[in-house]
C-alpha positions as CSV (number, residue, x, y, z in Angstrom):
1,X,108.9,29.5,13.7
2,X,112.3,31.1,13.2
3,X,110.6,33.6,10.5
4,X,107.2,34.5,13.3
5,X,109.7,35.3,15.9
6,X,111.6,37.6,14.0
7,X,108.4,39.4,13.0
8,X,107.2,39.3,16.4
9,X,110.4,41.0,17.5
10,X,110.2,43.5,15.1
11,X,106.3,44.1,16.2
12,X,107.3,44.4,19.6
13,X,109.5,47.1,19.3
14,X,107.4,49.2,16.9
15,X,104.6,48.8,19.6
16,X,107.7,49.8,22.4
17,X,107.9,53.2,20.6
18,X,104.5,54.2,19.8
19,X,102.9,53.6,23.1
20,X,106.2,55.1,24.8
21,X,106.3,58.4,23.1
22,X,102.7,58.4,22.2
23,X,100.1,56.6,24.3
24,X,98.6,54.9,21.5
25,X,97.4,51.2,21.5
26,X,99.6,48.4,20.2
27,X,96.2,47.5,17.4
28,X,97.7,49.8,15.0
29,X,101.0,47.7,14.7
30,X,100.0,44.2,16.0
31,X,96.5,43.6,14.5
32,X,97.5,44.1,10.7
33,X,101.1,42.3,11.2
34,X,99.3,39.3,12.5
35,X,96.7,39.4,10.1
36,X,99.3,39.6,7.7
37,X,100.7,36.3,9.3
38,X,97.6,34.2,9.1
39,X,96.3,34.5,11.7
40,X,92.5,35.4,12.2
41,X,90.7,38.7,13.4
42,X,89.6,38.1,16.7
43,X,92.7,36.4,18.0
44,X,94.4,39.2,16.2
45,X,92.5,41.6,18.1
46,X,93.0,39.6,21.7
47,X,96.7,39.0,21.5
48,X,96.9,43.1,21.0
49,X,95.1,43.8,24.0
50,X,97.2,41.3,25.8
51,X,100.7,43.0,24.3
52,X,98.8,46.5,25.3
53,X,98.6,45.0,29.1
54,X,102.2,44.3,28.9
55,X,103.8,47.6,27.5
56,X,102.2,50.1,29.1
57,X,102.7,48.5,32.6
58,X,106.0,49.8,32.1
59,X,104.9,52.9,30.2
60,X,102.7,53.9,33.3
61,X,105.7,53.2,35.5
62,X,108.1,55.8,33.6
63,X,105.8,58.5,33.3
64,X,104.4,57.9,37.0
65,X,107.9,58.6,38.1
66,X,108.3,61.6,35.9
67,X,105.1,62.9,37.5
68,X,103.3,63.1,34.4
69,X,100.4,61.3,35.1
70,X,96.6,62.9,36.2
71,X,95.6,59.9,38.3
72,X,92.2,61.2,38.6
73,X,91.5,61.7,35.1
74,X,93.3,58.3,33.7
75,X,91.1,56.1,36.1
76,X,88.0,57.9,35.5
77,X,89.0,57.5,31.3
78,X,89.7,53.5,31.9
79,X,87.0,53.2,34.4
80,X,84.2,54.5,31.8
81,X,86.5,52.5,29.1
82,X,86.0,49.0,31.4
83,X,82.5,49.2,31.3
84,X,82.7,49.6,27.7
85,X,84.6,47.2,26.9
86,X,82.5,44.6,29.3
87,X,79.6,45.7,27.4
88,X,81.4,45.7,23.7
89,X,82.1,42.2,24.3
90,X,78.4,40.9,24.9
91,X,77.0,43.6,22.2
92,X,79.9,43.0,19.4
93,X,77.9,40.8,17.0
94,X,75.2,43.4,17.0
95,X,77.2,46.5,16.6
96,X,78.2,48.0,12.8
97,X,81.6,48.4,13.2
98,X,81.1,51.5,10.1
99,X,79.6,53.9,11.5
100,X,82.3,53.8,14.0
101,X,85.1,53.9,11.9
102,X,84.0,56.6,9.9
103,X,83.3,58.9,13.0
104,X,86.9,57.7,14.6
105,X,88.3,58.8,11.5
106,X,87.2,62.0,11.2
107,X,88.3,62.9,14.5
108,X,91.8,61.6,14.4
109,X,91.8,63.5,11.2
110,X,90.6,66.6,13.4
111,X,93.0,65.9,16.1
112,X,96.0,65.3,13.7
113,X,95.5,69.3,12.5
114,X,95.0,69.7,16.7
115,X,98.5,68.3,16.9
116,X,100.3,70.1,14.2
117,X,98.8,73.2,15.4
118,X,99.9,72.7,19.1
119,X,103.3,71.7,17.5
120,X,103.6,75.4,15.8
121,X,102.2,77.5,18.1
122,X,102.2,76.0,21.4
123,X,99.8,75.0,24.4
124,X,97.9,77.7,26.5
125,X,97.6,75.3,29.8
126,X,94.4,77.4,30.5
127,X,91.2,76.1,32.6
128,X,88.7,74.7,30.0
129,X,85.4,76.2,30.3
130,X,83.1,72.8,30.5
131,X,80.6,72.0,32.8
132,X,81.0,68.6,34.8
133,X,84.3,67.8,32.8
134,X,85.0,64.5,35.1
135,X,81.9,63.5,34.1
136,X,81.6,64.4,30.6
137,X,85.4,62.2,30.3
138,X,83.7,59.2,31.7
139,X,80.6,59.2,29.5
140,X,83.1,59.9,26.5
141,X,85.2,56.9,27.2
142,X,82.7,54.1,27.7
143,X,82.4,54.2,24.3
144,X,85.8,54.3,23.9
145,X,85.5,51.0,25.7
146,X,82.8,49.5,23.5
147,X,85.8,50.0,20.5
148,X,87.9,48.3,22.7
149,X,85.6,45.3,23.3
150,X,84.4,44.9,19.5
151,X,87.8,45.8,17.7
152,X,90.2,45.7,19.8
153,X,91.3,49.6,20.2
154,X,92.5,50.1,24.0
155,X,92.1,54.1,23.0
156,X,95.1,55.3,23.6
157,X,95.0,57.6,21.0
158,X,91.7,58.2,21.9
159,X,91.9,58.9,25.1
160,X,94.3,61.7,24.4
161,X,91.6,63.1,21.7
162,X,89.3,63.1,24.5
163,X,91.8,65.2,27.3
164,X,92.9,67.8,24.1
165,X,89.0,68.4,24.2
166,X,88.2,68.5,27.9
167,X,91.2,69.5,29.5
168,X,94.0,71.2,29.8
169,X,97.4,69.1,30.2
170,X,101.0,69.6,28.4
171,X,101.0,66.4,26.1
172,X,103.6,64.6,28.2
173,X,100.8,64.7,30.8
174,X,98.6,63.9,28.3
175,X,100.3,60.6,27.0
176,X,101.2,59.4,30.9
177,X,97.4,59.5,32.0
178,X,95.9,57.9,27.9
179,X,98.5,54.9,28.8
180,X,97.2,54.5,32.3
181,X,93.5,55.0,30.7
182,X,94.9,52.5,28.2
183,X,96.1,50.0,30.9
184,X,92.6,49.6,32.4
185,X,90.6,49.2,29.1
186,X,93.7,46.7,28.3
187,X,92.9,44.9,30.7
188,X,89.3,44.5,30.5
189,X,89.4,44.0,27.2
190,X,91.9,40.9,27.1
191,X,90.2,39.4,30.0
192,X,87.1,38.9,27.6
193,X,88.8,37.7,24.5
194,X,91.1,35.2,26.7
195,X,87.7,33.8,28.2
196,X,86.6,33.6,24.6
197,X,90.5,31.4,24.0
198,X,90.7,34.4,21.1
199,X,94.3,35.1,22.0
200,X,97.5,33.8,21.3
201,X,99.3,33.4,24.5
202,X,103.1,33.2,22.8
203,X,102.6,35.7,20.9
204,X,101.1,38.0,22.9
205,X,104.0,37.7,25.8
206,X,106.8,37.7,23.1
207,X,105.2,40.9,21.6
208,X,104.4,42.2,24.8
209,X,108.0,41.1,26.7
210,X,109.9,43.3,23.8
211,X,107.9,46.2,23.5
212,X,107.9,46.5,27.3
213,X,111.7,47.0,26.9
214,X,111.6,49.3,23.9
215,X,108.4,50.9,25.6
216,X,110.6,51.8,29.1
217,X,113.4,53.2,26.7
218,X,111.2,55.1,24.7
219,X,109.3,56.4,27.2
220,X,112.1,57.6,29.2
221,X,113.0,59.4,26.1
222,X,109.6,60.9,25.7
223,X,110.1,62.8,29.1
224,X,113.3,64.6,27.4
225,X,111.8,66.0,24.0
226,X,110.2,69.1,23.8
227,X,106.9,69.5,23.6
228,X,106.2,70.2,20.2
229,X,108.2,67.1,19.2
230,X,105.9,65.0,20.9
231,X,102.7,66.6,19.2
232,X,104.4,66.3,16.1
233,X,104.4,62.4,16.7
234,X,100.9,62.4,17.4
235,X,100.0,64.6,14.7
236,X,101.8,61.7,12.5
237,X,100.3,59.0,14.6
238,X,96.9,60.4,13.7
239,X,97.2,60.2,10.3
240,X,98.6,56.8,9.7
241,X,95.6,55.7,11.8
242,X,93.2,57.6,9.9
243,X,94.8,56.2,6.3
244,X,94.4,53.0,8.0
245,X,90.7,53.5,8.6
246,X,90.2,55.4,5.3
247,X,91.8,52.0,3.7
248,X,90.1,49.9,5.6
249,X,86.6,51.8,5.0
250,X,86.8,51.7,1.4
251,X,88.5,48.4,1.2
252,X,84.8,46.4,1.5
C-alpha cells in the first residue's frame, strides 16, 4: 500500500508537468505505470481519463487567466472529441487499434520535426489559408475522440497536432485551448469507463489530487518560458510518444 502510494505520487507529479507545460494527456505516464503495477488495461486506461479530468481542471484555470486559451476552438476540438469518444466506447471491440497507432505515430513523428523547427526558427502567427477551418477541427477531432473512447488518449497532444495544422496560435495558446479540448474528451471518456466500473476510484483521485498541484505549478511556469522552450518540450513529448507506439507496435 505504502509502496502503490509512493508510485502513485511519483505518477502524479510527472502527469502535473506534462499536461502543465505541454497539454498532453496523463496516458502516456499513468497507463504503462499502472500496467506496470498489475493492474489491467481497461482500468488502466479509465483511472487515466479520470486523473486527466482532474489536472487539467486546474491547467484550464492557469492558462484561462493568462488569456491563453481560444475558447472557440477548444470547445469545438472537445465537442467533436465527445462524440468520439461516446462512439469509441460502443464501437471499441470492433475497431483495430493498429492501424491507428501506426498513423498516430507517424504524425507525432511529423509534428515532433514541426516542433523542433518552430523551436529554431520561430512562429509566423499568419492567417492559414483553409477553407471552413472550424469545421475541418471538428471533423478532425471526433476521431480524436474515438482514440479516446478505445485507448484511453484524451488527445492532448493531439489536439495541438491538429491547431499546428489548421491554425495559427503561439504554442502557449496552443497548449491552453488542447487542455481545455482535453478536459471535455476527459470527461466523456471517464464517464464511459466508470459506467463500465473500469476505473480505479483511489487511484485515480490520488493521481489526479497531486498532479493537479504539480499541474497549477507547472503551468504557471509554462506562461513564463519563451516560446521556443515550450516547442522544444513538445518536440520531446512527441518523440517519447512515438518510441512508445513504435515499441508498442512491434512488441506483438
Amino acid at each position: 500500500m505504502i509502496e502503490s502510494f509512493g508510485v502513485f505520487s511519483l505518477i502524479g507529479i510527472i502527469t502535473g508537468v506534462l499536461t502543465g507545460i505541454t497539454g498532453s494527456s496523463g496516458v502516456i505516464v499513468v497507463v504503462p505505470a499502472m500496467t506496470f503495477l498489475g493492474y489491467s488495461f481497461h482500468i488502466a486506461v479509465g483511472t487515466s481519463l479520470l486523473v486527466d479530468v482532474i489536472t487539467t481542471s486546474s491547467v484550464v484555470y492557469v492558462y484561462s487567466r493568462g488569456k491563453r486559451i481560444d475558447w472557440r476552438i477548444g470547445l469545438i476540438l472537445g465537442g467533436g472529441a465527445l462524440i468520439g469518444a461516446q462512439i469509441g466506447a460502443h464501437v471499441a471491440i470492433f475497431i483495430s487499434d493498429r492501424p491507428l497507432e501506426i498513423v498516430f505515430t507517424i504524425m507525432a513523428l511529423l509534428m515532433a520535426a514541426q516542433s523542433f523547427r518552430r523551436a529554431k526558427k520561430g512562429l509566423s502567427l499568419t492567417r492559414k489559408q483553409i477553407s471552413h477551418p472550424y469545421l475541418a477541427g471538428l471533423v478532425i477531432s471526433i476521431p480524436i475522440g474515438i482514440l479516446a473512447g478505445t485507448l484511453g488518449t484524451s488527445g492532448g497532444i493531439m489536439f495541438i497536432a491538429v491547431m499546428m495544422i489548421l491554425y495559427s496560435m503561439d504554442p502557449k495558446t496552443m497548449v491552453g485551448t488542447a487542455t481545455l479540448a482535453m478536459f471535455v474528451s476527459a470527461i466523456s471518456g471517464s464517464t464511459g469507463y466508470f459506467l463500465l466500473n473500469s476505473i480505479d476510484i483511489f487511484g485515480g483521485i490520488l493521481i489526479g489530487a497531486i498532479s493537479l498541484i504539480s499541474g497549477f505549478y507547472f503551468a504557471k511556469q509554462a506562461l513564463k518560458m519563451k516560446d521556443s522552450t515550450i516547442y522544444y518540450f513538445l518536440g520531446i513529448v512527441f518523440i517519447g510518444v512515438s518510441l512508445l507506439e513504435i515499441i508498442t507496435i512491434l512488441r506483438v
